[in-house]
C-alpha positions in Angstrom: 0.0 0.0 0.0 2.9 2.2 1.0 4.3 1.3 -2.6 1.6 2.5 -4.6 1.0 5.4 -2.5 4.8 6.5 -3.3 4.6 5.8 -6.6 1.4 8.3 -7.1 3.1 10.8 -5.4 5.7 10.7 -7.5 3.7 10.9 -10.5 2.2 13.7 -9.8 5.3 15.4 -9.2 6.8 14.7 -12.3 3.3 15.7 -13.7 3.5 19.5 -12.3 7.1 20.3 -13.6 6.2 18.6 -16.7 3.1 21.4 -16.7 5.3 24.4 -15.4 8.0 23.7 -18.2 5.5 23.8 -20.7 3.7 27.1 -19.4 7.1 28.7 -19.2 7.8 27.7 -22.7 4.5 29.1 -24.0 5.3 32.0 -22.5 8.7 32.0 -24.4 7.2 32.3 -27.8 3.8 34.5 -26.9 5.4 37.3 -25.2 7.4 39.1 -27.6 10.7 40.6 -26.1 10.9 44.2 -25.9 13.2 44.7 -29.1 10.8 42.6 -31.1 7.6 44.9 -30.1 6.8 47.0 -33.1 6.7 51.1 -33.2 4.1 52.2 -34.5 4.6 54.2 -37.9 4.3 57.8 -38.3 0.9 58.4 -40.0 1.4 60.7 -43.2 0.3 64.4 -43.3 -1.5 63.9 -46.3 -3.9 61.4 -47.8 -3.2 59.8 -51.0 -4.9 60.6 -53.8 -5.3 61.0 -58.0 -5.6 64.4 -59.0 -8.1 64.2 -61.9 -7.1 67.3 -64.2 -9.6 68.5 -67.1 -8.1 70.2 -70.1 -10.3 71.2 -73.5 -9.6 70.9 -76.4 -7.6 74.0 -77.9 -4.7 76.7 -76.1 -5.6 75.8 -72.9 -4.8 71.7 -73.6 -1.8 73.1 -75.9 0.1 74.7 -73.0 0.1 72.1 -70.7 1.1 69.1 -73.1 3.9 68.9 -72.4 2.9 68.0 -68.8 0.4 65.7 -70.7 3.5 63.9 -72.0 5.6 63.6 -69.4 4.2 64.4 -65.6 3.1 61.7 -63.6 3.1 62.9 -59.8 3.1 66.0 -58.3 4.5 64.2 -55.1 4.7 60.9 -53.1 1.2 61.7 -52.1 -0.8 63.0 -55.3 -0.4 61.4 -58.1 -1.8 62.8 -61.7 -4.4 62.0 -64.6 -5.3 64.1 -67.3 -8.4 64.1 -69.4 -9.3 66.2 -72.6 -12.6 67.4 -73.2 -14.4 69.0 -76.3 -17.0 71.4 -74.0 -16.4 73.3 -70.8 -19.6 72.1 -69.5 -18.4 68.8 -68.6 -15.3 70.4 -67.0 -17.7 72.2 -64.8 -20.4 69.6 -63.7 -16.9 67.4 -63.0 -16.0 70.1 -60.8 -19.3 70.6 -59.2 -19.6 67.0 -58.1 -15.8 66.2 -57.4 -15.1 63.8 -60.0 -12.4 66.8 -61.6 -10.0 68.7 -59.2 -7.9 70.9 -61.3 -9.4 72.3 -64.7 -8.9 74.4 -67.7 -12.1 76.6 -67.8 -13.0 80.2 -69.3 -11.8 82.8 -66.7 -15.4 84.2 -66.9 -17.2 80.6 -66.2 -14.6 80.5 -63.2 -16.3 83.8 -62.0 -19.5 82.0 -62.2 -18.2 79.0 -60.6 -16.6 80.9 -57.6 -20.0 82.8 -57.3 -22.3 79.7 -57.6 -20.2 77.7 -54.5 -19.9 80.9 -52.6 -16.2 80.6 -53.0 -15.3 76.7 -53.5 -13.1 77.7 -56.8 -9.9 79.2 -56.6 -7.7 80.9 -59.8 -4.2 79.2 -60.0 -3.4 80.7 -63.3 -4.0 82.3 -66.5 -3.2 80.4 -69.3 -4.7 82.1 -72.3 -5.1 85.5 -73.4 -7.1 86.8 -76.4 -7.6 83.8 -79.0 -10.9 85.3 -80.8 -11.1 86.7 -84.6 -13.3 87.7 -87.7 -12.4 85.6 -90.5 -13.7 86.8 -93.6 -13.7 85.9 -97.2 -11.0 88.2 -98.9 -14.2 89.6 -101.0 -15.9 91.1 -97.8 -13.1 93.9 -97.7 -13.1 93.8 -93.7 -10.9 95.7 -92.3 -12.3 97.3 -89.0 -15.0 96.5 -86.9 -16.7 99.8 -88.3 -17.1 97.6 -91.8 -18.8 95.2 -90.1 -21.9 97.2 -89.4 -24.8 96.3 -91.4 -23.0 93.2 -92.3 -23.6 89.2 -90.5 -21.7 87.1 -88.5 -22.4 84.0 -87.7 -20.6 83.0 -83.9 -20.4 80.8 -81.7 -20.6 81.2 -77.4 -23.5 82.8 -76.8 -24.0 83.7 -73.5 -19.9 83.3 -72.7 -17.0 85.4 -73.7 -17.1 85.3 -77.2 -20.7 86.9 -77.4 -19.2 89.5 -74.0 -15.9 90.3 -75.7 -17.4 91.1 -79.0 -20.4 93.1 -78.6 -18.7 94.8 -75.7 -15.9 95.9 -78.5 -18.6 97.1 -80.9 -20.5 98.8 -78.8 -17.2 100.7 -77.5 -16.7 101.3 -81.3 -19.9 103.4 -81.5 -21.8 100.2 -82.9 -25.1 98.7 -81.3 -24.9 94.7 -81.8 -28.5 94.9 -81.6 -29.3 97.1 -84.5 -25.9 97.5 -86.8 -25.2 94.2 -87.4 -26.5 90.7 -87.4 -25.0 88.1 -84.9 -26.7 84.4 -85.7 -24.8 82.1 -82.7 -24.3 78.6 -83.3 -23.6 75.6 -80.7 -20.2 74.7 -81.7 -17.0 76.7 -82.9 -16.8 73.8 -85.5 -20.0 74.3 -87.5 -19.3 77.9 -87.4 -16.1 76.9 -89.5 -17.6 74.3 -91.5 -20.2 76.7 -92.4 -17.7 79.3 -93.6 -15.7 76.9 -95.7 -18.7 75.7 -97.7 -19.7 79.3 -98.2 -23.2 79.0 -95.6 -21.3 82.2 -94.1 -19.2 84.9 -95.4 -18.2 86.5 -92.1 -17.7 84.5 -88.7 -15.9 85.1 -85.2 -13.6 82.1 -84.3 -11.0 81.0 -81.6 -8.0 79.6 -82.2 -7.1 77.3 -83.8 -10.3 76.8 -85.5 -9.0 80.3 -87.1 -5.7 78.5 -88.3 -7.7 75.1 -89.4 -9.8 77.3 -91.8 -7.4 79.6 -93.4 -5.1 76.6 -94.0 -8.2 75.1 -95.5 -9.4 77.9 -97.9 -6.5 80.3 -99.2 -9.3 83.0 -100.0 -9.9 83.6 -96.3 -8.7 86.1 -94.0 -7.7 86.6 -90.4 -9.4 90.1 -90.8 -9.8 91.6 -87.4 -7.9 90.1 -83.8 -10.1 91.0 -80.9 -6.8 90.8 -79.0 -5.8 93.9 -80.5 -9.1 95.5 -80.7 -9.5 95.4 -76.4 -6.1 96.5 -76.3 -6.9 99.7 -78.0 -10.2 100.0 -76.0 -8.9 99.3 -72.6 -5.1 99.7 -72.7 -3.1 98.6 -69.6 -6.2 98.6 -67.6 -7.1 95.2 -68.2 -6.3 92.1 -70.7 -8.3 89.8 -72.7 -7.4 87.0 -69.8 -9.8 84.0 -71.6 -8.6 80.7 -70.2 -7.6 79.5 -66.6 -6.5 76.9 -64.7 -9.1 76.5 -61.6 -9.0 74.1 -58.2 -11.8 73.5 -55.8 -11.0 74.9 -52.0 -10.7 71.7 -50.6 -7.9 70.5 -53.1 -6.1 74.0 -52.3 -6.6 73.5 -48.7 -4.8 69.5 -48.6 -2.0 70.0 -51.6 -1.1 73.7 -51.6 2.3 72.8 -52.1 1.6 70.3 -55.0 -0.4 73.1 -56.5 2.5 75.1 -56.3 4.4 72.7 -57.9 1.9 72.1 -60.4 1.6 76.0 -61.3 5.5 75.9 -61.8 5.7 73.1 -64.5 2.5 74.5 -66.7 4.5 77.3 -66.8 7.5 75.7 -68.1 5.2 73.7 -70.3 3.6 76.6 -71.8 7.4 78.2 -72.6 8.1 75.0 -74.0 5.5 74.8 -76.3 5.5 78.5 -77.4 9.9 78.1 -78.3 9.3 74.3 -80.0 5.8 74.2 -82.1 7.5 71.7 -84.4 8.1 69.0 -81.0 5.1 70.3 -79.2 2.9 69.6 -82.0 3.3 65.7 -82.3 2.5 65.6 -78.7 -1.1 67.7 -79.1 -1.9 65.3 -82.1 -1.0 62.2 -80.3 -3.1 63.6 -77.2 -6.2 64.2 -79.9 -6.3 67.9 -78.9 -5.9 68.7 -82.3 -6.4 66.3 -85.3 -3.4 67.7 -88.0 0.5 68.8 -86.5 0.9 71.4 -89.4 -2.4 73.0 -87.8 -1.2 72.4 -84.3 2.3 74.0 -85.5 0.9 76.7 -87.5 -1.8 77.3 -84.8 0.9 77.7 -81.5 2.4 81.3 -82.4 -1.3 82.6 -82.8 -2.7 81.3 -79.6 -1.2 83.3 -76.7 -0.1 80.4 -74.6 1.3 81.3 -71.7 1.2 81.1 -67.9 0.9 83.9 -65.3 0.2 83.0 -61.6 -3.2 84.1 -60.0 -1.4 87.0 -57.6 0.8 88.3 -60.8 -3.0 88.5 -62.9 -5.1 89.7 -60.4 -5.0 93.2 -61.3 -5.4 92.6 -65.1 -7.9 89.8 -64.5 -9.9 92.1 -61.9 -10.0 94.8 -64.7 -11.5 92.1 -67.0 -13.7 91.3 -64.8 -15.1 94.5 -64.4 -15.4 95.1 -67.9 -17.4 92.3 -68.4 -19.4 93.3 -65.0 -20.4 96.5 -66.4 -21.7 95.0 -69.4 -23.7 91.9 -68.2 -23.2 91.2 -64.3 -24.5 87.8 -65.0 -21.1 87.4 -67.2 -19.7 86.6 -64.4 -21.8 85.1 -62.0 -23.2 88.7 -60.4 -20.2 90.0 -58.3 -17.0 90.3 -59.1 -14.8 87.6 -57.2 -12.9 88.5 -54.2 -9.7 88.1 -52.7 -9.5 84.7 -51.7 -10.5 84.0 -55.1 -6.6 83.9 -56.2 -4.7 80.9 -55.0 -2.0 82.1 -53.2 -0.3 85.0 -51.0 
């Protein structure tokens, strides 16, 4: 009895160091030591995202392409895509619902944008300046905007700059655009220029490079009168024909203001770029389908006025614009002229 009695006692000895080995061994492998504990990782400043950038077709798209070609990422946080459209309404509903944050736009639609989200679009740049003229056959013996009175031209923009810019310059020209002449708007810049090729119109106001694309077209038109030049006689130093812009929304200015920055630098380089190689810059606008021939992109570039100027170095120009435009039609853009904080940057 003693016997058995021993032997259970030692059993159950062995039995509990057999237990506390194993215990001490589970906590071997569970409990990490304190050099194998991991730090946690500094969480980045800012979130990662695409910037979705809109350009349309024409100057605007022409300026930045070389960006188009060769910019991928504005940082290691925003990374880039670029889209072309053919109308600025799309750009602007993309906008609207956040599906585009940086866009080539009309300076006076970004008035109305700024206006209609009580300040949710900001100005990065200006990227085109005066781009509209009256091409004529050589037969209409324009020459002035006086010659055009009692004459028609067909346009398109109605209810944008074009219509603005050009019955603001007749009017300043003693002409009423009401009475004098005849203005028939169409929907598209294109069928304005198809129409004055087949001879449906005699007398038409065009952007560039629908202006190049015809006269290359048809050797008996003629770039007869350049708005550009026409304002700049009106107006003087007071204000510019400022027509395109690159735009943001307030929240994307907020998060990447230095991407923006950054962004605003290299459109400018692009648009130098463009303006000193036509010949190199004009493969890339083809093979982007901005433009469908590179002798019209090429022919096109010196006529455009591509450029870049930062929102703070416009402001006083653009203002003036703006006022012009205010004076005429408040609804040109948007009802009140944009404020301050309209101008990205200090």
């Amino acid at each position: 009895m003693k016997k058995h009695t021993i032997l259970l006692l030692l059993f159950m000895i062995i039995l509990s160091l057999l237990v506390t080995g194993c215990q001490q061994n589970n906590q071997d492998i569970e409990s990490p030591t304190p050099t194998e504990t991991a730090t946690p990782s500094s969480t980045p400043t800012k979130e990662l995202t695409t910037a979705n950038i809109a350009g349309l077709k024409g100057p605007t798209s022409m300026g930045m392409i070389r960006m188009f070609a060769e910019l991928n990422s504005l940082s290691e946080y925003v990374s880039v895509k670029f889209d072309v459209y053919s109308s600025p309404d799309v750009i602007t509903a993309g906008l609207l619902n956040g599906e585009i944050d940086i866009a080539a736009i009309p300076t006076n639609m970004a008035a109305i944008l700024y206006n209609k989200t009580e300040g949710d679009i900001v100005l990065l740049g200006i990227n085109t300046l005066g781009v509209l003229n009256v091409v004529t056959r050589d037969t209409e013996n324009i020459n002035s905007l006086a010659d055009l009175v009692g004459k028609t031209i067909v346009a398109s923009g109605q209810g944008s700059t074009p219509e603005y810019v050009l019955n603001y310059l007749l009017t300043q020209n003693g002409i009423n655009p009401e009475t004098d002449v005849t203005i028939e708007y169409k929907a598209e810049h294109s069928e304005v220029a198809a129409m004055l090729l087949s001879g449906q119109a005699d007398i038409v106001l065009l952007p560039q490079p629908f202006v190049t694309s015809v006269l290359i077209q048809d050797e008996q038109l003629i770039n007869a009168i350049d708005l550009t030049d026409e304002w700049e006689d009106v107006e003087g130093n007071d204000s510019a024909l400022m027509m395109g812009c690159l735009v943001t929304t307030r929240e994307f200015a907020d998060a990447y203001a230095s991407e923006l920055t950054s962004l605003m630098m290299l459109n400018a380089e692009s648009a130098t770029w463009v303006n000193e190689n036509p010949e190199k810059a004009a493969k890339f606008i083809v093979q982007f389908e901005i433009l469908p021939s590179e002798i019209i992109a090429q022919t096109a570039i010196p006529e455009s006025n591509i450029t870049f100027i930062f929102a703070q170095q416009a402001k006083d120009q653009l203002n003036g614009y703006f006022q012009v435009l205010f004076n005429y039609n408040p609804e040109s853009v948007g009802g009140t002229i944009p404020k301050d904080d309209f101008y990205f940057g200090q």
